[in-house]
C-alpha positions in Angstrom: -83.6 13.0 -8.0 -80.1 13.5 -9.0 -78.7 12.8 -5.1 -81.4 9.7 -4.9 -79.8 7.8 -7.6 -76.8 8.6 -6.6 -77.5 6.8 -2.9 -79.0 3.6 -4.6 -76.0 3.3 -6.7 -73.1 3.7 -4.1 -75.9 1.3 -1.8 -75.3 -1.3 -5.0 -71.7 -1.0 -5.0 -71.3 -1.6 -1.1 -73.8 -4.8 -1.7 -71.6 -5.9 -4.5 -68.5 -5.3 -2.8 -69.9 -7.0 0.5 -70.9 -9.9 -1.7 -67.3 -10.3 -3.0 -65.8 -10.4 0.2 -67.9 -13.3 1.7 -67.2 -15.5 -1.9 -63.6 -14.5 -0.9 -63.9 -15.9 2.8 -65.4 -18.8 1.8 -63.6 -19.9 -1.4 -60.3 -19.7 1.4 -62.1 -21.4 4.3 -62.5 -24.2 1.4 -59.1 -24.3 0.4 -57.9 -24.8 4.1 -60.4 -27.7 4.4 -59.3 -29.4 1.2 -55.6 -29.0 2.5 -56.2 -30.2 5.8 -57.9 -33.3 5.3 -55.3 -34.0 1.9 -52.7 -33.8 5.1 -54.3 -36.3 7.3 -54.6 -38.6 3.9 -50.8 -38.4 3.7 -50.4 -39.2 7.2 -52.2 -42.2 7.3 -50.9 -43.5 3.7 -47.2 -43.3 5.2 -47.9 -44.8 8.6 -50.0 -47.6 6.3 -46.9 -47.4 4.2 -44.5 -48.0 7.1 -46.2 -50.9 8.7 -46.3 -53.1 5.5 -42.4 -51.6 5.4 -41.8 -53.6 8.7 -43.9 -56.3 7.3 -41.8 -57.2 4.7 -38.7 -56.6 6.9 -39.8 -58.8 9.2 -40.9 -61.7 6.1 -37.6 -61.4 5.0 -36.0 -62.0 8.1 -38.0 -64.9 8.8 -37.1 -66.5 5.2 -33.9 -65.7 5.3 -33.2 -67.7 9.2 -35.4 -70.8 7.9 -33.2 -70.9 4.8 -30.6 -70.7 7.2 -31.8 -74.2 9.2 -32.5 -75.8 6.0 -28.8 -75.5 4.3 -27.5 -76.7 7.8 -30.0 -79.7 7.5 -29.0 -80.7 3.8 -25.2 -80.7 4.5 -25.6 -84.1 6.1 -23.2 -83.3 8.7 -23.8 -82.3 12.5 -26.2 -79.1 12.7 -23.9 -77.2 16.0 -21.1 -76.0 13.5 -24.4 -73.6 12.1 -26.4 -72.8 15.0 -23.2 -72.0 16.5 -22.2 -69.6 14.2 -25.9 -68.1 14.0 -25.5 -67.8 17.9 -22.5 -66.0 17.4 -24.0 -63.4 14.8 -26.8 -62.9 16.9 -24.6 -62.2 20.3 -22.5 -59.9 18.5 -25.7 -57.8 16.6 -26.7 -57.3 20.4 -23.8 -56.2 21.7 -23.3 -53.5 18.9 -26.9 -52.5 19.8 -25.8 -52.4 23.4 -22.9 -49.9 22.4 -24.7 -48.0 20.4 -27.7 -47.3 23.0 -25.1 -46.7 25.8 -23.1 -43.6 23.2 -26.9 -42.4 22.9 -27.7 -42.7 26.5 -23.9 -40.5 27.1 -25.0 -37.9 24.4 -28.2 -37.8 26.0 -27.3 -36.1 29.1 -24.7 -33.6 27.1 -26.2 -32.6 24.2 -30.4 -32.5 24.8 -29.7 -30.3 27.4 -27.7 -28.2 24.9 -30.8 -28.8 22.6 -33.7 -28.3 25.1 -31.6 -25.3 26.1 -31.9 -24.1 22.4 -35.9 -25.2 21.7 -36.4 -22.8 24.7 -34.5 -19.8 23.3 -36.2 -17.0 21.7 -36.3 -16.9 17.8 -33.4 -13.9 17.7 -30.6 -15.7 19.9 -31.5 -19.5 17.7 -30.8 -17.2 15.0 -27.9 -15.5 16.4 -26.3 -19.0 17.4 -26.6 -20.7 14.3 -25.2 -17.5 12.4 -22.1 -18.2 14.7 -21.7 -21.8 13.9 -21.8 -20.7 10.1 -18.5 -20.9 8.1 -16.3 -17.5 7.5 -17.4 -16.2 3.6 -14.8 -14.8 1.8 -16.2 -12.2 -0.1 -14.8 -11.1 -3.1 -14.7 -6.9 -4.4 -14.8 -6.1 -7.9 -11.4 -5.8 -8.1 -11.1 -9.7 -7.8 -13.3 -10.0 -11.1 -10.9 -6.9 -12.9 -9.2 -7.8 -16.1 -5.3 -7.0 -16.0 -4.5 -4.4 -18.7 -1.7 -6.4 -20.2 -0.8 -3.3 -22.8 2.7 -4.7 -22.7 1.4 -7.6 -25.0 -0.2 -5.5 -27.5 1.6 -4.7 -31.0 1.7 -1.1 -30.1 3.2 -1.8 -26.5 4.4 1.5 -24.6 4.0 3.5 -27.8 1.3 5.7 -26.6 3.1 6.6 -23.7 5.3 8.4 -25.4 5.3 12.2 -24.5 2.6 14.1 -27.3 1.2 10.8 -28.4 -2.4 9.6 -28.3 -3.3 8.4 -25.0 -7.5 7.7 -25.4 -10.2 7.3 -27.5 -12.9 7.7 -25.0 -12.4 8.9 -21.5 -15.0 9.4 -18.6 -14.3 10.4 -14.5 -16.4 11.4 -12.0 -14.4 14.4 -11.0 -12.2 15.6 -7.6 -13.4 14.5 -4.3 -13.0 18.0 -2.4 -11.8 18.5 1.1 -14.5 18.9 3.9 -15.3 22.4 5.8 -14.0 23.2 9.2 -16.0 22.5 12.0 -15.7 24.8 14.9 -14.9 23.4 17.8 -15.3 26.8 20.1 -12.4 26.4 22.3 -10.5 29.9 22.9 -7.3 30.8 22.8 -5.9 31.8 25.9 -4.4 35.1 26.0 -2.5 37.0 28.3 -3.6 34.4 31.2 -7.6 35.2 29.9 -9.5 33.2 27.4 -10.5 34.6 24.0 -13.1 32.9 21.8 -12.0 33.5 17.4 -14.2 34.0 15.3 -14.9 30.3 12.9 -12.0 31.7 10.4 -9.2 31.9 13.1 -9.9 29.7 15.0 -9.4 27.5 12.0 -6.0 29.0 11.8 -4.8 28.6 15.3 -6.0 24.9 15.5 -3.6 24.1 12.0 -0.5 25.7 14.6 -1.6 22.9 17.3 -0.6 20.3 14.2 3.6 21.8 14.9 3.8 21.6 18.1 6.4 19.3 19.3 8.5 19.5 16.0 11.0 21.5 14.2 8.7 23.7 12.8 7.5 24.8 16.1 10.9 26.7 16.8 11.3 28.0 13.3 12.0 31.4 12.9 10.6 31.9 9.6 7.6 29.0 10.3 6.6 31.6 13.4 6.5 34.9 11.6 5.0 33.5 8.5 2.1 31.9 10.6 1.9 35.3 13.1 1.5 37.1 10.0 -1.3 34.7 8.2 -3.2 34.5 12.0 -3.6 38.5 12.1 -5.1 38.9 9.0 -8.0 36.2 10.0 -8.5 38.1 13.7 -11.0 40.8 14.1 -10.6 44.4 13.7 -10.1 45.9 17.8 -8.8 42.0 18.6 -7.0 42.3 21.8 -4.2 39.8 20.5 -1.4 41.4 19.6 1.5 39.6 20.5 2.8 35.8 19.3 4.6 35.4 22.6 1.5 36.1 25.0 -0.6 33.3 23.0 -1.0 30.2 24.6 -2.9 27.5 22.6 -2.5 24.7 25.4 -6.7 24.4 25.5 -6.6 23.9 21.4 -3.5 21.3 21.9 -5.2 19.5 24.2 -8.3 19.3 22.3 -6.4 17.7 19.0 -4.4 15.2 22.0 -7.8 14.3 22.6 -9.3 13.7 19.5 -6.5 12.1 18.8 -6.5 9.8 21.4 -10.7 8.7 21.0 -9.1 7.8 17.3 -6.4 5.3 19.0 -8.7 3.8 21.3 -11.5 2.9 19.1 -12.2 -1.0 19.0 -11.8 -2.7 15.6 -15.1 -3.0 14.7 -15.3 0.8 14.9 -12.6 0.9 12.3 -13.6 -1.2 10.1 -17.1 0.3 9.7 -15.1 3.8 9.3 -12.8 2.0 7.1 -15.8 1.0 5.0 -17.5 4.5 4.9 -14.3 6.2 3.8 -14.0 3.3 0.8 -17.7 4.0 -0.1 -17.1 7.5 0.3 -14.1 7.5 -2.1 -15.0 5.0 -4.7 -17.2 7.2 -6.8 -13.9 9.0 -8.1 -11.4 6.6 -7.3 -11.3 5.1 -11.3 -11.8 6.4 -14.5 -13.1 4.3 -18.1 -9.9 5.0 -20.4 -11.0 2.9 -23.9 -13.3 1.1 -22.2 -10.6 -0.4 -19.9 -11.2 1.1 -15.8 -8.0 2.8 -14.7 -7.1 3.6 -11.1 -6.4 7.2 -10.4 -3.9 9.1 -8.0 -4.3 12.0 -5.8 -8.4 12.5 -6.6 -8.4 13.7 -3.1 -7.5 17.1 -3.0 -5.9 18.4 0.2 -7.3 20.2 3.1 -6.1 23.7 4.3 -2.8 23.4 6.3 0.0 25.3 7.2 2.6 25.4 4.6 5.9 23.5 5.6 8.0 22.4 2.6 11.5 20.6 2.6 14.8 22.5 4.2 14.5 26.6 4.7 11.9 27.8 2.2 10.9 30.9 2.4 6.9 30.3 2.6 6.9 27.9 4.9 4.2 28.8 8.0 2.2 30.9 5.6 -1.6 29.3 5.1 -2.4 26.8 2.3 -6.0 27.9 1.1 -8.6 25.7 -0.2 -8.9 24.3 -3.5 -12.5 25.3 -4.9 -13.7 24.3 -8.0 -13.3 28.1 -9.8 -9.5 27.1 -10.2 -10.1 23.7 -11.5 -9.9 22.6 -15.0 -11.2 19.3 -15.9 -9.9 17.1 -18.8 -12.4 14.6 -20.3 -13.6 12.8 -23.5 -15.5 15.0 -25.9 -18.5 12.8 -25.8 -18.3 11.8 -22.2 -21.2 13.8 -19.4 -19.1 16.4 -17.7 -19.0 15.4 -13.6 -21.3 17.3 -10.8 -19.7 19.2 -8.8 -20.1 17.3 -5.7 -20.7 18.6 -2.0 -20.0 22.2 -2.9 -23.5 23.7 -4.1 -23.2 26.8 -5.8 -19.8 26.0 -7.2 -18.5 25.1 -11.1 -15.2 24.4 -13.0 -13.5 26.8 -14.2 -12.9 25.0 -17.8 -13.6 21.6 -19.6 -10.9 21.1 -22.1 -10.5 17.5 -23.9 -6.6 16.9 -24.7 -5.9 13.4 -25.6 -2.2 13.6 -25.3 -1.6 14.4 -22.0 -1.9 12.2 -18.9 -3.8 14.4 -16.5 -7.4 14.3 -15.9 -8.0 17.8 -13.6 -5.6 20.8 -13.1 -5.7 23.2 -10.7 -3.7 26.4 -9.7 -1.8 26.2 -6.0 -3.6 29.4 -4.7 0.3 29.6 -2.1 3.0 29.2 -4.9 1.4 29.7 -7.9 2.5 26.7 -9.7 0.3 24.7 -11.5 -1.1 21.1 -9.8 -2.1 18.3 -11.5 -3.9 15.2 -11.4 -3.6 12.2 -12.7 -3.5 8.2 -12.6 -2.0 6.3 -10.1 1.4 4.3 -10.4 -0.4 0.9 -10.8 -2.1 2.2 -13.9 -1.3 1.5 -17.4 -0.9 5.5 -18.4 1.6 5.7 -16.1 3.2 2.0 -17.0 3.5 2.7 -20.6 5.9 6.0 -19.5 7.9 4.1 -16.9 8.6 1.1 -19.4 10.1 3.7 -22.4 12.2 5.1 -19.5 13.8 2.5 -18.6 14.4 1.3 -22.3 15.5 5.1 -23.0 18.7 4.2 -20.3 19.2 1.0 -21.8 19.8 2.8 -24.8 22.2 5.0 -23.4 24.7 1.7 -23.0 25.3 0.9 -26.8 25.9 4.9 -27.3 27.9 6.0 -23.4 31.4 5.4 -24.7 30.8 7.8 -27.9 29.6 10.8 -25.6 32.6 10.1 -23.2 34.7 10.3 -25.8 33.1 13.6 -27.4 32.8 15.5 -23.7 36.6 14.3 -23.1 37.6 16.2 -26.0 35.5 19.3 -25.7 37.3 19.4 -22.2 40.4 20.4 -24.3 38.6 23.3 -26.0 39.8 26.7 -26.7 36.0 28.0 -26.2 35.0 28.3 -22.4 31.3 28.1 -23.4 32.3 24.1 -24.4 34.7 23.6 -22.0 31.8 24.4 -19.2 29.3 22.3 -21.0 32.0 18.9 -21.0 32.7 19.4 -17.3 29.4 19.8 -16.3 28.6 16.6 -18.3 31.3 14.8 -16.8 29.7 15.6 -13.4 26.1 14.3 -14.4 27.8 11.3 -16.1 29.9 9.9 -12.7 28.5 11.6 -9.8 24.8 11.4 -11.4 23.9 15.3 -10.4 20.7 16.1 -11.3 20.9 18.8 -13.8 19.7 22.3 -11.8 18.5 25.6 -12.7 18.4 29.1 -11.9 15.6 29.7 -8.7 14.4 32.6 -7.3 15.5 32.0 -3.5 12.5 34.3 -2.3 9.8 32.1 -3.6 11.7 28.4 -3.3 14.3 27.0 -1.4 17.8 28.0 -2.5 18.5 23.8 -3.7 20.8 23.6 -6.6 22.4 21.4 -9.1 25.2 21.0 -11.7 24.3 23.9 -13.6 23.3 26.2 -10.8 26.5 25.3 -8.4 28.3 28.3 -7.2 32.2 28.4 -5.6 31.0 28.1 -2.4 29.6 24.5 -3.0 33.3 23.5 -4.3 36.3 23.3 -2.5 39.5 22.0 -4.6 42.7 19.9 -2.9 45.8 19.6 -5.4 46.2 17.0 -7.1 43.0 16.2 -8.3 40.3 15.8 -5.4 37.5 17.8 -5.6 34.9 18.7 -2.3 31.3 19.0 -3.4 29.1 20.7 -0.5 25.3 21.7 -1.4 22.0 21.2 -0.9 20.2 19.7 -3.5 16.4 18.5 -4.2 14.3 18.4 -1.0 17.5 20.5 0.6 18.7 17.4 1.0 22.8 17.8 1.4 25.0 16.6 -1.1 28.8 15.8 0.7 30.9 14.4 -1.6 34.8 14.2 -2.2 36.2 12.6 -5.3 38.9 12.4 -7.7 38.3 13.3 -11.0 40.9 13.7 -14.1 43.5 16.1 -14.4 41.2 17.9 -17.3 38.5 18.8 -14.9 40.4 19.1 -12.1 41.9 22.4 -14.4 39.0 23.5 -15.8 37.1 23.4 -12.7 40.0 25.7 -10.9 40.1 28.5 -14.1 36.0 28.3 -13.9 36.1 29.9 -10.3 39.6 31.8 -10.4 38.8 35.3 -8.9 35.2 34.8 -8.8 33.2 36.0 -5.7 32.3 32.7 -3.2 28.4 33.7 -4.9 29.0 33.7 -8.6 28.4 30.3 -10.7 30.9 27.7 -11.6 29.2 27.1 -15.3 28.5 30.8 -15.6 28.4 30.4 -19.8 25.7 27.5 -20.0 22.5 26.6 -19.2 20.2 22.9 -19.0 18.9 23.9 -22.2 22.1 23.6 -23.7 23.4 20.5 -22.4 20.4 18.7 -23.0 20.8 20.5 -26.8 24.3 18.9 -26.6 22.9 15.3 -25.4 20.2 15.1 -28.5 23.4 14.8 -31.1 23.5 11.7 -29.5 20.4 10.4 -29.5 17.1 11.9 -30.3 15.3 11.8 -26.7 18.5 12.0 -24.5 18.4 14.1 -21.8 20.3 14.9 -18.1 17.5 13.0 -16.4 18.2 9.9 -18.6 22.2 10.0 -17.2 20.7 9.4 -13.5 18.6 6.4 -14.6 21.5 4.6 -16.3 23.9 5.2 -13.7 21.3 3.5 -11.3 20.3 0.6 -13.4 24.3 0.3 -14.0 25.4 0.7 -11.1 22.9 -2.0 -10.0 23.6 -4.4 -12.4 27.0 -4.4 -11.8 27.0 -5.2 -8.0 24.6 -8.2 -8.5 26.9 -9.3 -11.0 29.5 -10.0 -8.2 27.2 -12.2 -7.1 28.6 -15.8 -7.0 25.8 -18.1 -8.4 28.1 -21.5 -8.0 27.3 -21.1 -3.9 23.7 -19.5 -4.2 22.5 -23.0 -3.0 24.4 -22.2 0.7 22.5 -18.8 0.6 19.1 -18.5 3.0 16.3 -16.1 1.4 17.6 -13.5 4.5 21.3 -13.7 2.9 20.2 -13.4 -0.8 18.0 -10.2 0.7 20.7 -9.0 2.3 23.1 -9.2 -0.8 20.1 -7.1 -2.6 19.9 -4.8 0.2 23.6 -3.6 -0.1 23.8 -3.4 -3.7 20.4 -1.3 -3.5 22.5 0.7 -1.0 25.1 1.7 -3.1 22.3 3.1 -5.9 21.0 5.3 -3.4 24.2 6.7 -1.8 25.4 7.8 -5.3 21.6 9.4 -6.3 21.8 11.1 -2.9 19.1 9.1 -1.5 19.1 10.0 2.1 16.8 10.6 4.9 16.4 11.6 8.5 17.4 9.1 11.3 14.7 8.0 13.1 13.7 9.4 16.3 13.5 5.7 17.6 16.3 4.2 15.7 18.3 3.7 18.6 15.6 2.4 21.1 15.2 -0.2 18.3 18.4 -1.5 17.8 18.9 -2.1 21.6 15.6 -3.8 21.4 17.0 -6.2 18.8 20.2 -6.7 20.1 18.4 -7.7 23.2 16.6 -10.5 21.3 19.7 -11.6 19.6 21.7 -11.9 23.1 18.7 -14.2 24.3 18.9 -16.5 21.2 22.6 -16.5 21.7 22.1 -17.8 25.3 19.2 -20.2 24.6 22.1 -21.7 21.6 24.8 -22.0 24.1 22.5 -23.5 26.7 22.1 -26.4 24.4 25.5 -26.4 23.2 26.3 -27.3 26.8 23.4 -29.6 27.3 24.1 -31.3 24.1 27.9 -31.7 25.4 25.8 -33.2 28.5 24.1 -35.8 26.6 27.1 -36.8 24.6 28.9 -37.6 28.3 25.6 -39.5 29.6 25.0 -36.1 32.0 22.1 -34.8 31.5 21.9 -31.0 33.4 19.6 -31.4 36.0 18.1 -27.7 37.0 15.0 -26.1 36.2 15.7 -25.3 32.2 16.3 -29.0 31.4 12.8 -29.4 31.8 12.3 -27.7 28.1 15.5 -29.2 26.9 15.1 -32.1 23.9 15.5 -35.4 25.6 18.1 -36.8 23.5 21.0 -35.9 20.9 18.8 -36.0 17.6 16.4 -33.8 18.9 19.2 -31.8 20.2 21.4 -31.1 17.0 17.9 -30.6 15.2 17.1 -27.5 18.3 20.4 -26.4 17.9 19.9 -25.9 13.9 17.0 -23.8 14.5 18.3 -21.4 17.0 21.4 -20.9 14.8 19.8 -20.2 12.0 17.3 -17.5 14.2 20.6 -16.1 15.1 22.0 -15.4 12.1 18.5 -14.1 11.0 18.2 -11.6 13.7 21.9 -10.6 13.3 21.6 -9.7 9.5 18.5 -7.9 10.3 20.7 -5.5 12.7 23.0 -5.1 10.2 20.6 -3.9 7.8 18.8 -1.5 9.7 22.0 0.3 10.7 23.4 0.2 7.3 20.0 1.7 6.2 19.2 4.2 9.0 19.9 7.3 6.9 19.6 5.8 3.4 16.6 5.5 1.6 16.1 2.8 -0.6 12.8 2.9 -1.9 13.4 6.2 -4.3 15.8 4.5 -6.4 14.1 1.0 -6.2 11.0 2.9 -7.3 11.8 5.7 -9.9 15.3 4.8 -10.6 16.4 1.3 -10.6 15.2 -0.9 -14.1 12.9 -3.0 -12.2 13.5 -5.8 -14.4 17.0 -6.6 -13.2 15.8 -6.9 -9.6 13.2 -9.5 -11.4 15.5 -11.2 -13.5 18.0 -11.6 -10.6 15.3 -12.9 -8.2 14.3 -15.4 -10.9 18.0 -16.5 -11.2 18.8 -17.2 -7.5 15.6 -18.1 -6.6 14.7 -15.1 -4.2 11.1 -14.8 -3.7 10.2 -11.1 -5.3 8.1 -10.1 -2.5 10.9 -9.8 -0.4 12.0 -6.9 -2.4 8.9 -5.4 -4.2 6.7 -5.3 -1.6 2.7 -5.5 -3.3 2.6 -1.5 -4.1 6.2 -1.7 -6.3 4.9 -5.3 -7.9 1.5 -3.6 -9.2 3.3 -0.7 -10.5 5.5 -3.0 -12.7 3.5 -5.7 -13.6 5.2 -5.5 -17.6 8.5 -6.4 -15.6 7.6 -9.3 -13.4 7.2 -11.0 -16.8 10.8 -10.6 -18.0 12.8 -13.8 -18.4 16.6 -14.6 -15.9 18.6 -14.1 -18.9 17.4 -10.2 -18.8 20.3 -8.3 -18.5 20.8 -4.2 -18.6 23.0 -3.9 -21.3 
């Protein structure tokens, strides 16, 4: 019983539900009828509509002619004055017809071919056309839409910036973005003339050497048994390589040429879309939300595996630099703010969370090769970093008012009976004209053996009666320090009893330490320190050598000249910070290059020298070149102007790259150099700033751009 009443009511349901459907069908067939037959009402209404339209029209034309006759009729006068001129209206509506039907008729066999062409494409490539024809968009990022953090403006200005202070209130990152795993390749090493295939690890390790070959570190003693010794550890046990010499990694090199060369040769839509991936890839934890305001960061990105190389001759330099993994991380972040994923490394946590408000940083990590201890934090263009920069540069200015009074106390201690003081005047007297950076002791077996005042030895000093003293070191970055000046008859004594019978090894300031001079520079003033004496020297030393600019002429000055003027007194920052750096490997093919181009804009200048000359004496030249010659002595002088002034463009440009070829100006222009002179002085002569703050250096001082002509570092 129960299954029977159970069929009738599922039978019920399909009846019902069968019944609803064909209500459905016809309530739509309806519709369509209704909508069909409301269209044919509006069809015929407007051609109805349209033929009473020409009606009228034509009513109106008719009243307006026979109003025409009868004003000719009631003037009294002869009627041909008005048919005439009716005539006339009439032959020249019909000619205007006529020209307009014969541009129709031309258009006609152009363009309805184009447009039958088009009818008869399919859908996609009508599509595909008119998406060409569209205007470019310009589409605009988020960044467009980003409020500038004036924190210059604010009451409390750089205040927080100051070291210990408070720096947030809320804070919130997504993290690091950590380097992706090796992929082997499975290429082996050839060996002894036969081919080995590593295991994943060395392989890894032998592909990183490929990234040396062709430069210095390729030959380096200490690069090569650094890397032989990392490479054995990562080889199996019963390996038959056992000699660097009999390795031959030609099939590995070739590989990376390769790869290398697929990456050159991509087209440009290729890198734009990889362009694109790596932005979406990084923008996740390319910002962070300090008090609500987004900040950009810096180095989010943490490195991948590499061999080690370092600056100059240090001592760990071919040995292997591991991978960062999230174990050795520490992550800084608002007490209230959701502690980041770790992303892309399952398995994996931080080691710590700490939230420290008064430091900069927002991750730390330990460098598993030297030991120290990494950090990250914001990027230049940020305003944590701005604040900092801004007190620095205010700290040197300081240093003006107060320089005299600490010349005169270090002169004095000079005289001293104690050596401990004597040492601590001469060593400032070196920081103060020579702008050494301070130094410290080093252990040479885990650094490079770079030194500074503190930390030079009698072999780095060479003295020449009367008073010239040879300075020969290498200093940060093993850059080398050559220097001989002149210095007072004070020093030049104290300097020759400091190394009397000491070994070529043993210190020159043997009885201080940086600790103590910088003790000695906070009598002074409260935050003085050695590092402060380099900025001021390079903001003065700036200042000064635009000063000799002449501003009565800087109307006869191009914007090339006024750079140019920049450029050399920029120069003389860098050569007294010891600002140099490697000449190019193709310096020299690039000279000739351009002295090439300025010997043809020589020629082309005398060619029309000589044709102007020409046109002067009614002679034209007649060869071949007078063909692209101007045709007469205006047009001439106005050539001439322009080639001249390409010449002197291209010459100065020569000039500057040799002047510059082993200089580098960007290190004091960035981190030394107040960058509101260069502004100030660029407002005052009128040189545009982007000629020397390229974007990068004009977003990481945005508080100076804003800085008035009358600014002045004193």
């Amino acid at each position: 019983m129960a299954e029977l009443a159970k069929d009738e009511a599922t039978k019920e349901l399909k009846e019902k539900e069968g019944k609803e459907k064909k209500e459905k069908k016809e309530k739509e067939k309806k519709e369509k009828k209704e909508k069909k037959e409301k269209g044919e009402k509006e069809k015929k209404d407007g051609s109805e509509q349209k033929v009473k339209k020409d009606k009228k029209h034509k009513d109106k034309k008719e009243k307006k002619e026979k109003k025409h006759k009868d004003s000719g009729s009631l003037k009294g006068g002869s009627r041909r004055p008005t048919v005439l001129c009716f005539m006339l209206k009439e032959k020249h509506k019909k000619d205007k017809k006529e020209k307009k039907d014969k541009k129709n008729k031309d258009e006609t066999g152009e363009n309805m071919k184009r447009k039958l062409a088009l009818k008869h494409l399919p859908v996609s490539k009508k599509k595909k056309t008119a998406a060409v024809e569209q205007k470019k968009v310009l589409l605009k990022t988020e960044d467009d839409y980003e409020p500038v953090n004036r924190w210059w403006e604010r009451a409390d200005g750089a205040e927080s910036g100051k070291r210990g202070a408070k720096k947030w209130d809320t804070f919130e990152h997504h993290g690091l973005l950590f380097a992706p795993d090796y992929e082997p390749i499975g290429i082996p090493l050839v060996y002894n003339g036969e081919d080995v295939v590593l295991p994943p690890e060395a392989e890894e390790i032998a592909y990183y050497w490929t990234s040396v070959k062709g430069t210095p570190y390729e030959v380096k003693d200490i690069f090569i048994k650094n890397f032989w010794k990392t490479f054995k550890e990562y080889l199996p046990k019963g390996s038959p390589i056992k000699d660097f010499i009999k390795c031959d990694f030609s099939k590995l090199q070739a590989h990376r040429e390769a790869e290398r060369q697929k990456r050159l040769n991509r087209s440009k839509e290729e890198k734009e879309a990889e362009k694109a991936k790596n932005a979406k890839d990084t923008e996740w934890y390319s910002h962070a939300i300090v008090n609500g305001v987004r900040e950009k960061l810096g180095n989010f990105r943490l490195e991948p595996p590499q061999l080690f190389r370092g600056r100059g001759e240090h001592p760990k330099q071919g040995l292997l630099k591991k991978r960062t993994f999230p174990e050795s991380v520490t992550l800084n972040i608002a007490e209230t703010a959701c502690v980041p994923k770790v992303c892309g490394m399952p398995g994996h946590a931080w080691r710590d969370v700490v939230h420290e408000n008064t430091v900069q940083w927002i991750a730390t990590f330990e460098d598993g090769l030297l030991g120290d201890s990494k950090y990250v934090s914001f990027a230049a263009t940020s305003g944590l970093k701005g604040q900092p920069d801004m007190l620095k540069y205010d700290r040197a200015k300081r240093l003006v008012s107060i320089i005299d009074k600490i010349r005169a106390s270090y002169e004095k201690l000079q005289q001293s009976k104690n050596v401990a003081d004597r040492q601590k005047a001469t060593a400032t007297y070196f920081i103060d004209k020579l702008a050494l950076r301070v130094g410290g002791e080093k252990d040479t077996e885990e650094e490079a053996d770079t030194v500074g005042c503190c930390s030079l030895r009698v072999e780095h000093l060479q003295l020449t009666e009367p008073l010239t003293i040879h300075l020969d070191f290498l200093g940060k970055d093993s850059i080398r320090y050559t220097n001989s000046v002149e210095v007072t008859k004070e020093v030049f004594d104290n300097v020759k009893k400091f190394i009397e019978g000491k070994p070529k090894t043993a210190q020159v300031f043997d009885k201080i330490a940086p600790a103590d001079l910088n003790e000695y520079f906070k009598t002074f003033m409260e935050d003085l320190s050695a590092k402060v004496f380099r900025t001021y020297n390079a903001s003065w030393t700036l200042q000064n050598e635009l000063n000799k600019f002449d501003m009565q002429k800087k109307s006869s000055y191009t914007q090339e000249q006024l750079y140019q003027f920049y450029t050399d007194a920029n120069r003389h920052v860098a050569i007294l910070c010891n600002h140099q750096k490697a000449e190019s490997k193709t310096h020299a093919q690039s000279m000739v290059k351009m002295r090439s181009i300025a010997k043809d804009i020589e020629k082309s200048y005398k060619d029309l020298k000589k044709h102007m000359l020409a046109l002067q004496a009614g002679k034209p030249i007649k060869d071949s070149a007078a063909s692209k010659l101007p045709k007469d002595i205006p047009s001439t002088q106005k050539k001439m102007a322009e080639v001249k002034f390409r010449l002197q463009k291209q010459r100065t440009a020569i000039d500057t790259k040799e002047a510059n070829k082993t200089v580098s100006l960007g290190t004091s222009k960035v981190n030394y150099m107040d960058p509101r002179i260069t502004v100030a002085w660029c407002k005052k002569v009128d040189l545009a700033i982007e000629k020397v703050f390229p974007k990068q250096i004009r977003t990481k001082f945005p508080w100076a751009m804003h800085f008035p002509s009358s600014y002045c570092f004193e």
